[in-house]
N, C-alpha and C positions, 0 to 999 in steps of 0.2 A: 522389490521390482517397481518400474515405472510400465506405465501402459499410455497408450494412446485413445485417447475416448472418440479419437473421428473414424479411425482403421482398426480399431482392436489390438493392434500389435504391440508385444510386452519386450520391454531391454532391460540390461541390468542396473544396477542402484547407483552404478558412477557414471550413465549415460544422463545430462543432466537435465537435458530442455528441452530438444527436440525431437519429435519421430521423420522417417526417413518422406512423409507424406507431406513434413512442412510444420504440422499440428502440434502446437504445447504440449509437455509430457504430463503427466499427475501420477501422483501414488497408485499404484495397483490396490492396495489396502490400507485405508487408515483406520487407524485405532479410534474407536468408542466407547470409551466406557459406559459399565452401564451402573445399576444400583440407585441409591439420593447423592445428591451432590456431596460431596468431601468437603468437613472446613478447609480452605487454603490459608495457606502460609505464604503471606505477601511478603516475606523477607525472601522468599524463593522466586521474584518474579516471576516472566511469563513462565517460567521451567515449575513454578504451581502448577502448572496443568500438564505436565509429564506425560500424563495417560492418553493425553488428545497427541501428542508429538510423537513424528514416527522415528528420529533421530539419536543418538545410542550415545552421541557427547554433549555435552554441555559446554558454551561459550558465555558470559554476562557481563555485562560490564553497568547492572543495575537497573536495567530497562525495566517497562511494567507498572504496572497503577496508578497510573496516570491521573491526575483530579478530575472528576467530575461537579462542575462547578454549576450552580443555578444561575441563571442568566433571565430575568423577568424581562427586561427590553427587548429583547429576543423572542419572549415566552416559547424559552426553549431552556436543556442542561448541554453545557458545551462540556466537548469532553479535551483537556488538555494536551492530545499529542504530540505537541512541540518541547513539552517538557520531560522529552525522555534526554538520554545522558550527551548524542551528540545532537540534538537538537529538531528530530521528527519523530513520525511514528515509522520510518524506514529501520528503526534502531530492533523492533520485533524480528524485521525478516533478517535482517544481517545476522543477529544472536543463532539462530537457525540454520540460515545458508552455510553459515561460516564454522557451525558446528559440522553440519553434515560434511562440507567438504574435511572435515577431521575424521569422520567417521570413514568416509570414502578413501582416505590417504592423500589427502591432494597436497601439495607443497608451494603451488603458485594458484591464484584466483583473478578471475578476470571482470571485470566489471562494463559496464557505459554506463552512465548517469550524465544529468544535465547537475546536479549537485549533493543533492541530500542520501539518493542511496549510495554515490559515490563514496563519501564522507563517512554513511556508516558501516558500508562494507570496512573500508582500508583501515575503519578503528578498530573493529572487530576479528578484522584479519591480523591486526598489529597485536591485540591481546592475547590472541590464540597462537603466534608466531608464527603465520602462513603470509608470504611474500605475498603482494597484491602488486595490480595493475589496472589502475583506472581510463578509462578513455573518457573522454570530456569534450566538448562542442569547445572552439577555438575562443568562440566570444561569449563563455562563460564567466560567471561574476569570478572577480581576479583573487577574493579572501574567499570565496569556496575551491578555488582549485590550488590557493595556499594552505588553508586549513585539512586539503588529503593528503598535498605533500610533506606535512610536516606529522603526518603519519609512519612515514617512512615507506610507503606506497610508491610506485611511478608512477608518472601522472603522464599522458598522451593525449594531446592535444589536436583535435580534427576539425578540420576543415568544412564548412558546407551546413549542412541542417543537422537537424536531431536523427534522422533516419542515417543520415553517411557516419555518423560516430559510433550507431550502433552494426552499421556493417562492418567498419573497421576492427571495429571489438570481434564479432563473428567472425569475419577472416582469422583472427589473431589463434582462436580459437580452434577452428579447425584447423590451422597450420602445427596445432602441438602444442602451442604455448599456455597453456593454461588450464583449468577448471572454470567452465563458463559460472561463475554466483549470480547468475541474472536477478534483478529483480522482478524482470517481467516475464522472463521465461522458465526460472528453475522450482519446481516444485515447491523446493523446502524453503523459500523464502515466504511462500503462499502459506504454509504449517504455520509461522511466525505470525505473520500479519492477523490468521484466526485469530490469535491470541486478546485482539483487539475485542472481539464476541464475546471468550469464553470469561474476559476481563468485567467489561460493563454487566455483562446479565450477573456476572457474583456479586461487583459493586450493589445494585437494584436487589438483592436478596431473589434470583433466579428469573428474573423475571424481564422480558425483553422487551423494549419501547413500540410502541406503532409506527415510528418511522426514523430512520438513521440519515442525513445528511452527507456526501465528505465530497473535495474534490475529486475528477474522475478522470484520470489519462490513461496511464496504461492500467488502471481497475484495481493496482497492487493491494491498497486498504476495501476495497469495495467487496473485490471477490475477498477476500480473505473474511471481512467481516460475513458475509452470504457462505461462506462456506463453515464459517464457525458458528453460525445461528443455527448451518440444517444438521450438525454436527449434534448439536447442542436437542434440539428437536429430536434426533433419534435415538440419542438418551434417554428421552423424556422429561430432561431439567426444566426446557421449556414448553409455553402451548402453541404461538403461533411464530410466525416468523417476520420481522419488524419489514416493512416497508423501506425495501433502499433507492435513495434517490442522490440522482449524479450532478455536480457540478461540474460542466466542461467549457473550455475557455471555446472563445465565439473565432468562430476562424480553422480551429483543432478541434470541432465537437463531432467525429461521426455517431455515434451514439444517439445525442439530441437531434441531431439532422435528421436522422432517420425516421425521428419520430414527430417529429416538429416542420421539417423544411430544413434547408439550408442556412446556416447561420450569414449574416454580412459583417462583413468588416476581418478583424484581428484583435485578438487580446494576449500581447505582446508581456500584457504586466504580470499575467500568469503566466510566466514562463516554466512552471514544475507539472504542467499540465497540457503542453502544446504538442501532444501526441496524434497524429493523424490516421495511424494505423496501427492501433491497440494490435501488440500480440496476442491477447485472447480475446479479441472481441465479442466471439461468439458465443464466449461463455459469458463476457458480461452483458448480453442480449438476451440471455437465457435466462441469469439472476433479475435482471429488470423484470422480464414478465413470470417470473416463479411467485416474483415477491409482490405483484403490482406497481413496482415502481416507477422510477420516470427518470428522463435527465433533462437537462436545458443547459443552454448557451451561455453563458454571461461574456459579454464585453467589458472592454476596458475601463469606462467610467463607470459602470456597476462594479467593476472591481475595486477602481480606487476610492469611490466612495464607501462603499463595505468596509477600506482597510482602515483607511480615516474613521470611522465610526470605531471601532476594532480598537485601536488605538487607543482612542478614546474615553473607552470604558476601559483600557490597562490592559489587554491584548496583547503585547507585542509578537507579532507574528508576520509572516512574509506574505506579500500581497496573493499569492496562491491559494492562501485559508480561505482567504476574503471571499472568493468565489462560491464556497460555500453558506455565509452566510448571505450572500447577497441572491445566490437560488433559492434559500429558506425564504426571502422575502418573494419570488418569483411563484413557487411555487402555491404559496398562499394566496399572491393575487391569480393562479388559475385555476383556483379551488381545489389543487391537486392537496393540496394540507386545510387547514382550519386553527384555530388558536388553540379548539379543546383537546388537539391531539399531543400526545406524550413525542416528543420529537428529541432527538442525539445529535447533535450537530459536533464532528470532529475538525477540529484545528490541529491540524496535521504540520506544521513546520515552521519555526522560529525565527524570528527575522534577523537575516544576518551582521 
C-alpha cells in the first residue's frame, strides 16, 4: 500500500506519486530488519540489502559500492557516486523504480529529468525491457539527451523552465500514458536512493558519520540518505543519526533561504540542482531539523571554483558535485562543522 503522511489516505501499490490532496505518496510499510547486521554480499549490490526494499523484482545493471575515498585537503571521505554504471547516484533509484514498475505490471514509464535521472531510468528501463519516455527541458545538454535516446527511450523535448517539463511529464501521465518512475515523486525511487545509508554505514563497519554533505534539489539522495539512516537506527545497527546538510544552488535554494534569507543572484552552473519547488520539501524541512542540519546557497563562482579544485585533485565530476564541496567549505567557515568532525561528502554525478 502507499499512504499519504499529510491526509492519512491509503491507495494501492500501482498508484505511484501522488495523493489526491497534492501530497507525495510513501510506503504504507517499510520493512526493518531486525537482529545484528548480516555480512553483505557486495557482488549483490544495493539488492544486498533486500530486507530494507519493499520491491518483489529485481533490476541491476551493477550499481552499489560506491568508493569511499579519503580526501585530507578536504579533511573529509568523499564518497564516489558518479561512479555508478550510468554515471550518478540516480543509478540506486532507477534500479528500484524500474523494478517495482515490474513488480506493478507496468509496460511503458514515464520520467522528467533535466539529465541524470533521465538517463538512468531509460537505462534501466531498456534492461528490464519496459518502453520509456523521457521528457527533457528543450535546452538540455545535447550528449545527455543523445546518450537517453540511444537507449532506445523517447525522448520529449519541452519548452520553458524545469517546472513546464515536469507538468508536461504529469499531463502525459494522467492522460494514460504511462507509469509515472518519478524521481521525485515515486516512493520506490526513494527505497533506492536509501541504499546510499545502508551502503556507507556497512562500508564504516556499522557506524554512521557526524555529518553527510550532498547537493540538494528535489532532496532525491538527501531524503533517501535520512531515510536510511532512521531506518538503520530502528534496527539498532546504528547509534545516532549523521548530520545532513544541503547544498543548494543560489537563485533555486528554498530550503537555504528559509533558513538563511534569500539567496542573490543565480547558479546556472548547477544546473542538476536548480529546483525552486522541491516536491517534498516538507519532508526535507523536517530531515534538516530531525537531524540538526542545515543548508546553504552556493553561487556560481563557488561552484566553479569547487569544480576547478575537484578536478584538480582527479575528480572528474559535473559542476553540480562541486556545490557540495564548496558548502563543506561554507559550512565550516559558519561553524556549522569543524575540521574534528567525521564528515561524508557525496559526489553525486560524473562529468559529461
Amino acid at each position: 500500500m502507499r499512504h499519504c503522511e499529510a491526509c492519512g489516505r491509503e491507495y494501492p501499490r500501482d498508484r505511484p506519486w501522488r495523493c489526491s490532496c497534492g501530497h507525495a505518496l510513501d510506503y504504507a510499510d517499510e520493512p526493518t530488519p531486525g537482529g545484528t547486521p548480516p555480512d553483505v554480499d557486495r557482488e549483490a549490490g544495493i539488492w544486498a540489502f533486500d530486507g530494507f526494499l519493499p520491491m518483489d523484482d529485481r533490476v541491476t545493471l551493477g550499481e552499489g559500492w560506491t568508493p569511499l575515498v579519503d580526501a585530507p585537503k578536504y579533511e573529509a571521505t568523499l564518497k564516489l557516486e558518479f561512479l555508478h554504471p550510468t554515471g550518478s547516484f540516480k543509478d540506486r533509484g532507477a534500479a528500484t523504480v524500474v523494478a517495482e514498475a515490474l513488480s506493478v505490471g507496468a509496460d511503458r514509464i514515464l520520467e522528467d529529468s533535466s539529465g541524470n535521472a533521465g538517463l538512468a531510468v531509460a537505462s534501466y528501463a531498456a534492461r528490464a525491457g519496459i518502453d520509456a519516455e523521457i521528457y527533457v527541458p528543450a535546452d538540455a545538454k545535447a550528449e545527455k539527451r543523445r546518450r537517453i535516446a540511444r537507449t532506445g527511450a523517447d525522448v520529449v523535448a519541452v519548452e520553458g523552465d524545469r517546472q513546464a517539463v515536469t507538468d508536461a511529464c504529469i499531463e502525459a501521465v494522467e492522460a494514460g500514458e504511462g507509469w509515472y518512475a518519478s524521481h521525485a515523486w515515486n516512493p520506490a525511487f526513494f527505497a533506492g536512493t536509501a541504499t546510499f545509508a545502508y551502503e556507507l554505514a556497512a562500508q564504516r563497519g556499522w557506524t554512521a558519520p557526524d555529518a553527510i554533505v550532498t547537493p540538494l534539489g528535489h532532496g532525491t539522495l538527501f531524503l533517501g540518505a535520512y531515510r536510511g539512516f532512521r531506518t538503520l537506527q530502528a534496527a539498532g545497527w546504528i547509534d545516532e543519526l549523521p548530520r545532513l546538510l544541503g547544498a543548494q544552488a543560489a537563485g533555486a535554494s528554498p530550503i537555504a533561504d528559509d533558513r538563511h534569507g534569500e539567496s542573490a543572484g543565480r547558479n546556472d552552473l548547477a544546473d542538476g540542482i536548480q529546483i525552486r519547488e522541491p516536491a517534498r520539501a516538507d519532508q526535507i524541512r523536517r530531515a534538516v531539523e530531525a537531524t540538526d542540519g542545515d543548508a546553504v546557497a552556493v553561487d556560481e563562482a563557488a561552484t566553479r571554483r569547487a569544480h576547478d579544485r575537484l578536478s584538480a585533485a582527479g575528480f572528474h565530476v559535473e559542476p553540480t558535485c562541486a556545490t557540495a564541496t564548496a558548502a563543506l567549505s561554507a559550512f565550516r567557515e559558519r561553524g556549522v562543522l569543524d575540521t574534528a568532525d567525521d564528515v561524508v561528502v557525496a559526489l553525486t554525478g560524473r562529468n559529461a
